[in-house]
C-alpha positions as CSV (number, residue, x, y, z in Angstrom):
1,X,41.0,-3.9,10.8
2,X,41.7,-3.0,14.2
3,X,40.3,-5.4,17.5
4,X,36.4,-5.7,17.2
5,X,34.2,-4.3,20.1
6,X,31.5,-6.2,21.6
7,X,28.2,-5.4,23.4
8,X,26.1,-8.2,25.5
9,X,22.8,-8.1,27.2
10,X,20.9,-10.3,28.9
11,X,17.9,-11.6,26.1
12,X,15.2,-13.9,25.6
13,X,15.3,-16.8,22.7
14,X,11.6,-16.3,21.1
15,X,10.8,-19.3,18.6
16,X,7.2,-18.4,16.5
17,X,7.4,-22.5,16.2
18,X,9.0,-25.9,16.0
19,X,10.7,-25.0,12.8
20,X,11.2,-21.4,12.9
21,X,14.6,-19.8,13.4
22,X,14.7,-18.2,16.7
23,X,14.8,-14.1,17.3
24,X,15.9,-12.5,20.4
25,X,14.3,-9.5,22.5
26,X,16.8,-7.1,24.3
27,X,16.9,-3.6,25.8
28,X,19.4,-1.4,25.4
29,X,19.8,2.5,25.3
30,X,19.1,4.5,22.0
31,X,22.5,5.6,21.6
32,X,24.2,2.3,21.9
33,X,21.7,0.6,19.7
34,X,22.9,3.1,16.9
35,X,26.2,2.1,17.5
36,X,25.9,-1.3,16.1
37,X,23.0,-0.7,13.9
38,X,22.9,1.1,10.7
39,X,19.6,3.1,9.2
40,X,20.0,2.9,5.6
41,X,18.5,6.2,4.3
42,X,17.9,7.4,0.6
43,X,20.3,10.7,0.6
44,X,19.6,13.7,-2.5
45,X,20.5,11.8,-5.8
46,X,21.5,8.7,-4.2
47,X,18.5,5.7,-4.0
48,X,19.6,3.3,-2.8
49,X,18.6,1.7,0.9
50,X,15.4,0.1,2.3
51,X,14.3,2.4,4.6
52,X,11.4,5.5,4.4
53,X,13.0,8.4,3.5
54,X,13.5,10.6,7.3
55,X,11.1,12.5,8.6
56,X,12.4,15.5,10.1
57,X,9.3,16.5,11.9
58,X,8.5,13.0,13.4
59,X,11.5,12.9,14.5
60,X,11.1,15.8,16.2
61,X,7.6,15.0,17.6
62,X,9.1,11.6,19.2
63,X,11.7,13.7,21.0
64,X,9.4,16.1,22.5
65,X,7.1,13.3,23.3
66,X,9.7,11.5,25.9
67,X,10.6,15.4,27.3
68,X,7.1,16.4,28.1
69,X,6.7,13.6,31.1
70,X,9.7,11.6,31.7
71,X,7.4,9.5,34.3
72,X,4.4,8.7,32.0
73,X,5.7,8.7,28.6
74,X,7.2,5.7,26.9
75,X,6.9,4.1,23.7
76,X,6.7,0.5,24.0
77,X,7.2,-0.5,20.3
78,X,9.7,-2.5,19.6
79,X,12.1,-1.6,17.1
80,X,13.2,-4.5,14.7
81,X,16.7,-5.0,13.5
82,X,18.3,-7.6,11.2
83,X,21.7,-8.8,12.1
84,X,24.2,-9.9,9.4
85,X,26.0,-13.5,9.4
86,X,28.5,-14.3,12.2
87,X,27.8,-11.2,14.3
88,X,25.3,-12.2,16.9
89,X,26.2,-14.9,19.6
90,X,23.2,-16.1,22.1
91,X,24.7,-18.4,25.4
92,X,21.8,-20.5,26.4
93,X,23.6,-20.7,30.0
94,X,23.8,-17.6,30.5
95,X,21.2,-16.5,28.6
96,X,23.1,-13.6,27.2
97,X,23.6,-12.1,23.9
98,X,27.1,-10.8,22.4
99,X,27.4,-8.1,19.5
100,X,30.7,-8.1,17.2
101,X,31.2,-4.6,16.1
102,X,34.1,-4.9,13.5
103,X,36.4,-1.7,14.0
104,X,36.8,-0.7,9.6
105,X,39.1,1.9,8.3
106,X,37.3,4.5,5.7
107,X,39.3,2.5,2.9
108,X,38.2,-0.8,4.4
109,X,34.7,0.0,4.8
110,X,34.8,0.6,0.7
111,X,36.5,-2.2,0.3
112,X,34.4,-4.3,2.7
113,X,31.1,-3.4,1.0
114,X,32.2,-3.3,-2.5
115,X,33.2,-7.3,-2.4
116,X,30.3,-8.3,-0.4
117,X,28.3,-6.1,-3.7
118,X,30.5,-8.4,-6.4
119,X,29.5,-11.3,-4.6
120,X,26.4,-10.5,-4.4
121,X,26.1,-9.8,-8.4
122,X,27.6,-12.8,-9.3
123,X,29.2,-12.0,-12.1
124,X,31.5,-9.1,-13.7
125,X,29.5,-5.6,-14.2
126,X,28.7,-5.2,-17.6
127,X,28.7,-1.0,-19.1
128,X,27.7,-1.2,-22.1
129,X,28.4,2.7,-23.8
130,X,25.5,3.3,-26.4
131,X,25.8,6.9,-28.1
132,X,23.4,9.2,-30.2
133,X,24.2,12.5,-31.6
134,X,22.8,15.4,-30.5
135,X,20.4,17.4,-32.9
136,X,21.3,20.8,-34.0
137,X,18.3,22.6,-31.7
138,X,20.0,20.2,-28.9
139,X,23.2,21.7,-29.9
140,X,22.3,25.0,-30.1
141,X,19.9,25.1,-26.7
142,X,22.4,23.8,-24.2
143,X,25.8,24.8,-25.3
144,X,27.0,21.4,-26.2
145,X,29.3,21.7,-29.3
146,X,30.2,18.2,-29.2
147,X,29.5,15.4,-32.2
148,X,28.4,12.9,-29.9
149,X,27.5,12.0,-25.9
150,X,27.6,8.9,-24.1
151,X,24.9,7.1,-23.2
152,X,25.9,4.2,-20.5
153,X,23.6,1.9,-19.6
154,X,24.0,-0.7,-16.3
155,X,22.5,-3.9,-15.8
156,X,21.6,-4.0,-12.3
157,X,21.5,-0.7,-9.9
158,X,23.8,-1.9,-8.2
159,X,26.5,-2.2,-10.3
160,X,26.3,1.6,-10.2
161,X,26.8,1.7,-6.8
162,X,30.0,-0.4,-7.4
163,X,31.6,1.1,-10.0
164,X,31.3,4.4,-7.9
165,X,33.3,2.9,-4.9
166,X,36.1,1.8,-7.0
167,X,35.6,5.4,-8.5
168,X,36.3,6.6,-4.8
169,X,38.9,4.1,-4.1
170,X,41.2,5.5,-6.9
171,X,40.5,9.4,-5.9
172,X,42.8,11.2,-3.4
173,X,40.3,12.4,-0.1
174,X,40.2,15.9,-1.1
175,X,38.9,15.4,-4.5
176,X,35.6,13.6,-3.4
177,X,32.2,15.5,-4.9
178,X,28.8,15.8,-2.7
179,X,27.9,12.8,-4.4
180,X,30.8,10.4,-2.9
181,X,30.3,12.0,0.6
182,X,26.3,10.7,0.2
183,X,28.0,7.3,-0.9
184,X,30.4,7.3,1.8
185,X,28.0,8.6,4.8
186,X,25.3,5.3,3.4
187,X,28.4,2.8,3.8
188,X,29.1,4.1,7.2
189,X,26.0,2.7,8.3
190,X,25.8,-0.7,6.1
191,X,29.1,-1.5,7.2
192,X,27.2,-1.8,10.7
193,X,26.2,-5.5,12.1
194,X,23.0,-4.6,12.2
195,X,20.3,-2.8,10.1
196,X,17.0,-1.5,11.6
197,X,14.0,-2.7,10.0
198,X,11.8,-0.9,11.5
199,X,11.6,1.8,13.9
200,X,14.1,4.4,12.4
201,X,12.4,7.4,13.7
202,X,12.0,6.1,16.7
203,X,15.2,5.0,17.6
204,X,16.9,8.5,16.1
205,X,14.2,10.3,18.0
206,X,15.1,8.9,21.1
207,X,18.9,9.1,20.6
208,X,18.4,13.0,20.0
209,X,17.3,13.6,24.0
210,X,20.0,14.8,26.0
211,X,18.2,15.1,29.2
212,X,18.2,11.5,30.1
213,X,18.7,7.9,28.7
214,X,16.2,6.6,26.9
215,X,16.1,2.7,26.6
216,X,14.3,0.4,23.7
217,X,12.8,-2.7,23.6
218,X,14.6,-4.2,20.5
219,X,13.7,-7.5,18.5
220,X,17.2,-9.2,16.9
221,X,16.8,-11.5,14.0
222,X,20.1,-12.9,13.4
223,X,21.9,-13.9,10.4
224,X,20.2,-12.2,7.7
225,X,21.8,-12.1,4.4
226,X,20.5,-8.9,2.5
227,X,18.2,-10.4,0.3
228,X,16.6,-11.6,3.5
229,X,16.6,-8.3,5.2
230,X,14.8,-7.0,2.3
231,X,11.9,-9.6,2.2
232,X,11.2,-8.9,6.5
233,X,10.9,-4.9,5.4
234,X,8.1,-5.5,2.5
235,X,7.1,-7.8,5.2
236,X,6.6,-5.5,7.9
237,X,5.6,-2.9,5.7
238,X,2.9,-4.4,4.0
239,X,1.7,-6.5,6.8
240,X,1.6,-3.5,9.4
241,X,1.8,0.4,8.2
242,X,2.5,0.3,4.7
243,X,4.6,2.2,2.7
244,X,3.5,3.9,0.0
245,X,4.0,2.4,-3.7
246,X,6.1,4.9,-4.8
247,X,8.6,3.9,-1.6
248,X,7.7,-0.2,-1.9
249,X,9.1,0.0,-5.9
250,X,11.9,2.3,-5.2
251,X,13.0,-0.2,-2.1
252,X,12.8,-2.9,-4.2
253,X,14.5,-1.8,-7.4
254,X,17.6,-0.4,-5.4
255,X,18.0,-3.1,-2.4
256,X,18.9,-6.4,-4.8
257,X,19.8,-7.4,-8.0
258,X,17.9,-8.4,-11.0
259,X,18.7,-12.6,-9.5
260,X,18.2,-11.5,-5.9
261,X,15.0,-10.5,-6.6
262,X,13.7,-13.8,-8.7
263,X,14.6,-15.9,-5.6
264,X,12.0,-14.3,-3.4
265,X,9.3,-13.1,-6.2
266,X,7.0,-16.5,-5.2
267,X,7.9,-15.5,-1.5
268,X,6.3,-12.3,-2.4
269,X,3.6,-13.8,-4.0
270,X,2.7,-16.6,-1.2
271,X,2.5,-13.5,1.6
272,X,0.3,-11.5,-1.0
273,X,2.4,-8.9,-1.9
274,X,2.5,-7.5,-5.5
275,X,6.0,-6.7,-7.0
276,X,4.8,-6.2,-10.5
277,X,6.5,-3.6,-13.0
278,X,8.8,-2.9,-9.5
279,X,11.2,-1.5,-11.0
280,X,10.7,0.2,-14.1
281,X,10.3,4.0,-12.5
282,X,13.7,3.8,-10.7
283,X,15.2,2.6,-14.2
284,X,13.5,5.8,-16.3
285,X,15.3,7.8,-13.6
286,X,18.6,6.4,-13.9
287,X,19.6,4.4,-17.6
288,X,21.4,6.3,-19.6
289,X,19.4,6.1,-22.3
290,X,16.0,6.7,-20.6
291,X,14.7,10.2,-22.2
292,X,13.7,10.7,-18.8
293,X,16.9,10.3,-17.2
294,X,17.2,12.9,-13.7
295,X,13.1,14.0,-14.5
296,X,11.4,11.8,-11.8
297,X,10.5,13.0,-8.5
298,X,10.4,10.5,-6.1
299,X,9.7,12.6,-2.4
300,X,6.7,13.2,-1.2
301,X,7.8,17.2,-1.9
302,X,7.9,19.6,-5.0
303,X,11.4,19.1,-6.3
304,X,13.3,21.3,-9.0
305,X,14.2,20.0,-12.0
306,X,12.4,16.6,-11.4
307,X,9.2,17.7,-13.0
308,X,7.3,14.0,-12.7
309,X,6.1,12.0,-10.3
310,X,7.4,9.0,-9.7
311,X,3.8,7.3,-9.8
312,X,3.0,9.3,-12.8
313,X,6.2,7.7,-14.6
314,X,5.6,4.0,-13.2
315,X,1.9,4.2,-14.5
316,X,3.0,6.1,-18.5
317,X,5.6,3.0,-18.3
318,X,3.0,0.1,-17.1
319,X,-0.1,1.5,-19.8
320,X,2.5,1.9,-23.0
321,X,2.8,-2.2,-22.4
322,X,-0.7,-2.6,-21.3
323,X,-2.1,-1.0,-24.4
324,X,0.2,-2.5,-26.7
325,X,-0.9,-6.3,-24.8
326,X,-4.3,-5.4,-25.3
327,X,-5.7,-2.7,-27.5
328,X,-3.0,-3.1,-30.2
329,X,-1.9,-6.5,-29.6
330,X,-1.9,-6.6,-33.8
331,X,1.5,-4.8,-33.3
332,X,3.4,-7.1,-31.2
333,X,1.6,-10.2,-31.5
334,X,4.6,-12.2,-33.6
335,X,7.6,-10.1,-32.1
336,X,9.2,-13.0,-30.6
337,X,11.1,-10.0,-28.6
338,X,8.5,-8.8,-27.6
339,X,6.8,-12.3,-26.2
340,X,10.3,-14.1,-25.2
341,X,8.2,-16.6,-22.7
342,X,11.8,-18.2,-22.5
343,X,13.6,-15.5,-20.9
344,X,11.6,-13.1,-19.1
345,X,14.2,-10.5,-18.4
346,X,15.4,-10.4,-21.7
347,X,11.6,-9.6,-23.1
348,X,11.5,-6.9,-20.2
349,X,14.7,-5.4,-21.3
350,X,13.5,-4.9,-24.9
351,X,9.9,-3.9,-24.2
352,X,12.1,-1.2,-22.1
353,X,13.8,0.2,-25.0
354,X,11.1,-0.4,-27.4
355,X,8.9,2.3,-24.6
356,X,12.2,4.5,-24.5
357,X,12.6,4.9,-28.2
358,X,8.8,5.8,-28.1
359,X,9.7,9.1,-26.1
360,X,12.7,9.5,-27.7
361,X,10.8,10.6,-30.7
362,X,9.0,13.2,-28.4
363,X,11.9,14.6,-26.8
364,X,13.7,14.6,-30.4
365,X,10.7,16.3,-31.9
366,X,10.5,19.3,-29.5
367,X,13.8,19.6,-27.7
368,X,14.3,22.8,-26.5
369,X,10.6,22.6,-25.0
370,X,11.8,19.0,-22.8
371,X,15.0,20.6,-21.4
372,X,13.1,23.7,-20.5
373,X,10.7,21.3,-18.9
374,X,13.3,20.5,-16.2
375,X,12.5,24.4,-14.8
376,X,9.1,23.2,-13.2
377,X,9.2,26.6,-11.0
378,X,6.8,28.1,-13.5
379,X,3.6,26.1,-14.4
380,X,3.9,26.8,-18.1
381,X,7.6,25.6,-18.2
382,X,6.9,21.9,-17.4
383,X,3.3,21.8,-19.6
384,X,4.5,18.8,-21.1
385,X,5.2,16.5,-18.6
386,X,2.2,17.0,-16.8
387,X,0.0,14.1,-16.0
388,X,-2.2,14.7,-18.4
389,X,-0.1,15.8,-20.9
390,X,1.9,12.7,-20.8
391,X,-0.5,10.3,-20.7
392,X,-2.6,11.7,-23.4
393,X,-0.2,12.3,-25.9
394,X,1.4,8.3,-25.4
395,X,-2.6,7.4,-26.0
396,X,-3.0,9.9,-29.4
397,X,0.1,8.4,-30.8
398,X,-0.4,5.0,-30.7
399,X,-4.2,5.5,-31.7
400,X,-2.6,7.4,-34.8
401,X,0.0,4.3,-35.5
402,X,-2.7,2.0,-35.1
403,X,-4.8,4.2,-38.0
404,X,-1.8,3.4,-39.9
405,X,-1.2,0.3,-38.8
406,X,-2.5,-0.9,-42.6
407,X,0.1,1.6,-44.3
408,X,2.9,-0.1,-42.0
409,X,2.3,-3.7,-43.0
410,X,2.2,-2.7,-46.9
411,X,5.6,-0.9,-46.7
412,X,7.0,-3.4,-44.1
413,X,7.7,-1.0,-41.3
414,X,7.5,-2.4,-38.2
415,X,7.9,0.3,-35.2
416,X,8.5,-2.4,-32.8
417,X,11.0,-3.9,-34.5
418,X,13.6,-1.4,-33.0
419,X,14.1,1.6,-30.3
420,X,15.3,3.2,-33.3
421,X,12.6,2.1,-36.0
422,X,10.5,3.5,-32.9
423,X,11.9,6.5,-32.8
424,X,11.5,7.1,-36.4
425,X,7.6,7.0,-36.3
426,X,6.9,8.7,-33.8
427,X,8.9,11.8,-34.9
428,X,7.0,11.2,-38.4
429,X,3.5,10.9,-36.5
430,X,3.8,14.4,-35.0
431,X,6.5,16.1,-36.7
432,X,3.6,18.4,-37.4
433,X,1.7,18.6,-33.9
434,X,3.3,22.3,-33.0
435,X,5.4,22.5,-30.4
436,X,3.5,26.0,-29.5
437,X,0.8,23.4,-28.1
438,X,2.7,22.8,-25.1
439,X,4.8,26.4,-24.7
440,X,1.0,28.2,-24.6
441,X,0.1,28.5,-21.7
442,X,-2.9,26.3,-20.9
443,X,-5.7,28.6,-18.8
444,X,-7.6,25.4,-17.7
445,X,-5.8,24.1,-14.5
446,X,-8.3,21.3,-13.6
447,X,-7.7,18.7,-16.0
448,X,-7.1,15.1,-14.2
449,X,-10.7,14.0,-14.2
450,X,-12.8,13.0,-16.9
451,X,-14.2,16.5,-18.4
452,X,-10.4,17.9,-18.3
453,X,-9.2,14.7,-19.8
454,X,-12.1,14.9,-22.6
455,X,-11.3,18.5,-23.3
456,X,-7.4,18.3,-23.6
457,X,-7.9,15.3,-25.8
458,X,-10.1,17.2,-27.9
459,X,-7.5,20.2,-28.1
460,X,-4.3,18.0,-28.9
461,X,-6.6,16.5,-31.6
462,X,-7.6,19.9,-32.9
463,X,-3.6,21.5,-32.9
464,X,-2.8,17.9,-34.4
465,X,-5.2,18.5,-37.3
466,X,-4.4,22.1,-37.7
467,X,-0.7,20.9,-38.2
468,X,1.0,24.6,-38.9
469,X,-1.7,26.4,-38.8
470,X,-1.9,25.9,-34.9
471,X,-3.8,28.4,-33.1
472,X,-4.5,28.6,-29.1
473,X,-8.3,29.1,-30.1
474,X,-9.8,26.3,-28.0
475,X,-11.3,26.5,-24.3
476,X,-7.8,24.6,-22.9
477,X,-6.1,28.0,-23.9
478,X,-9.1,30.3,-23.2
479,X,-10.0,29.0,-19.9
């Protein structure tokens, strides 16, 4: 590391009260702001970051706003950064503030963030490898002639992000894939002493005018660790203009660990805020074995080959346990995995697989239909993971396990039991529901409202009835 460089600027000490750590307000110019502060931002593929994703058009607007009157137009907002330990110095004398910019090599900036992400964990990254065959239509539809493919599932997001940066400390420079470059470009900015918090746009809005300098107001808040940086954003976010859920869980489930996050869940609770079921979207998106793996959109935009929304995943996840706690509590009521009171993370990990050996069955049952339902540039391709689609089809099987709920308990199967036991009964329940009921096209567009719910219901009852004798004879196929 080479000889740090260092900003200073004359600032006031703000304390909200007697017993409140103090913040600062300065003013420096866009540019030099980010200099020493980082915008974390969520690149293609890559989630990770506690910022909104960028807004290309706002930042836009904000530039054009400061060029149409340089005399009238200003934008007096603050923008709020956090500043990491030991790198903000305030002389009361003087009443100056001094910046420490550490100077990192590329290697050292890996190196730099990937201890401070151990230390952080606490604890050695487990990878556990799980593997399942692939079927013979699986086979057969993509190409794959191998016996077997690895499943590898993490216990915390961010031991993905580590294992990558050792990945990238081991490969020569010219062998690095898009996907190391996104890693790479996030670190340049977290290496940074500080982090903005708020104000993003308009601080990369007002970097982006060449004409003149334009100077911030900026509010410092000094020696934040990152779990602390991530409780002032839900902060400011819920407390001011909030972000949307989808963003909130997706900041939360890729900013801190699994122990991070218990040490400021009754913080969250005391300022009002709602972290429930934070994180279980971002995992169906990313464990290995989540049938759902690479589906989940989580822009604001139509994206190929991630066919479902992000809040349409997070609720399918949150009802399959809500039913089960309420409608079917017979099922679960003496699974001790299922109600582990003693260790809540262990019960949420089960519950988990228990939901993902659920669609497992699905996507084992009609294969070739779930992969083509990654092409979501046709309506037709993606029928079945549709909103409605999804959600109806979760409700009709467990209504039809709980019909046989009677036949289980003779016999002594108990779908809970296991992912795989899951699994097993669910491909039994519809191994005759005909996988022509989600390649027809459906002529009835309108469906996510009470009549369309009520009419697809009906049709997935009828083709389930019908079993091989499935015909498209209903108004859902008729229009």
């Amino acid at each position: 590391m080479t000889t740090p460089k260092t900003f200073e600027y004359p600032a006031i000490e703000i304390k909200q009260n007697n017993s409140a750590k103090p913040f600062y307000m300065l003013s420096c110019s866009a540019k030099t702001l980010l200099q020493w502060s980082g915008v974390p931002r969520k690149e293609k593929e890559f989630y990770v970051g506690y910022q909104r994703t960028l807004n290309e058009g706002r930042l836009n607007e904000i530039k054009n706003f400061f060029l149409h009157n340089e005399k009238t137009n200003v934008i007096p907002t603050t923008i709020l950064v956090a500043m990491k330990e030991n790198t903000f110095s305030f002389a009361e004398a003087s009443q100056k503030c001094t910046i420490t910019l550490p100077e990192y090599s590329e290697e050292e900036k890996l190196s730099y963030v990937l201890k401070e992400l151990e230390d952080r964990l606490g604890r050695e990254p487990t990878n556990k490898p799980q593997y399942r065959p692939l079927s013979a239509e699986e086979k057969e539809f993509s190409g794959d002639t191998s016996d077997i493919f690895e499943n590898q599932k993490f216990d915390s997001y961010i031991v993905q992000i580590i294992l990558r940066i050792k990945a990238i400390l081991k490969k020569r420079k010219g062998d690095l894939d898009q996907d190391d470059k996104n890693l790479i470009n996030y670190i340049n900015d977290y290496v940074k002493p500080g982090l903005i918090l708020d104000g993003q746009h308009r601080a990369l809005g007002a970097k982006s005018v060449e004409d003149f300098q334009v100077n911030l107001p900026v509010i410092v808040m000094p020696d934040l660790s990152p779990v602390e940086q991530v409780f002032h954003f839900f902060i400011v976010n819920n407390k001011a203009k909030p972000l949307n859920k989808t963003e909130l869980r997706q900041v939360l489930s890729t900013s801190i660990t699994d122990n991070e996050f218990e040490t400021l869940k009754e913080r969250f609770i005391q300022s009002g805020i709602k972290t429930t079921d934070y994180y279980f979207s971002t995992r169906m998106d990313n464990d290995e074995d989540s049938p759902f793996k690479d589906l989940i959109n989580f822009s604001q935009k139509k994206q190929i080959g991630k066919p479902i929304k992000e809040s349409v995943a997070n609720d399918l996840c949150v009802q399959f346990f809500k039913k089960l706690n309420t409608d079917y509590n017979d099922f679960i009521e003496k699974n001790q995995n299922w109600n582990n009171s003693n260790d809540g993370k262990k019960q949420d990990e089960f519950r988990l697989s228990i939901f993902y050996g659920f669609w497992e069955g699905v996507r084992g049952t009609y294969p070739n239909t779930w992969v083509k339902g990654s092409d979501n540039t046709k309506d037709i391709n993606w029928q079945i993971f549709m909103k409605i689609s999804l959600t109806s089809l979760q409700t009709f099987i467990l209504r039809q396990m709980w019909i046989q709920f009677g036949m289980y308990e003779k016999l002594r199967i108990d779908p809970f039991s296991t992912p795989t036991k899951m699994t097993e009964c669910v491909k039994d329940i519809i191994k005759d529901l005909s996988k022509n009921f989600f390649i027809k096209e459906w002529k009835v567009k309108s469906l996510n409202h009470d009549a369309g719910r009520k009419l697809f219901e009906e049709s997935l009852t009828s083709a389930f009835n019908k079993k091989e004798k499935f015909q498209a004879k209903t108004k859902l196929f008729k229009g």
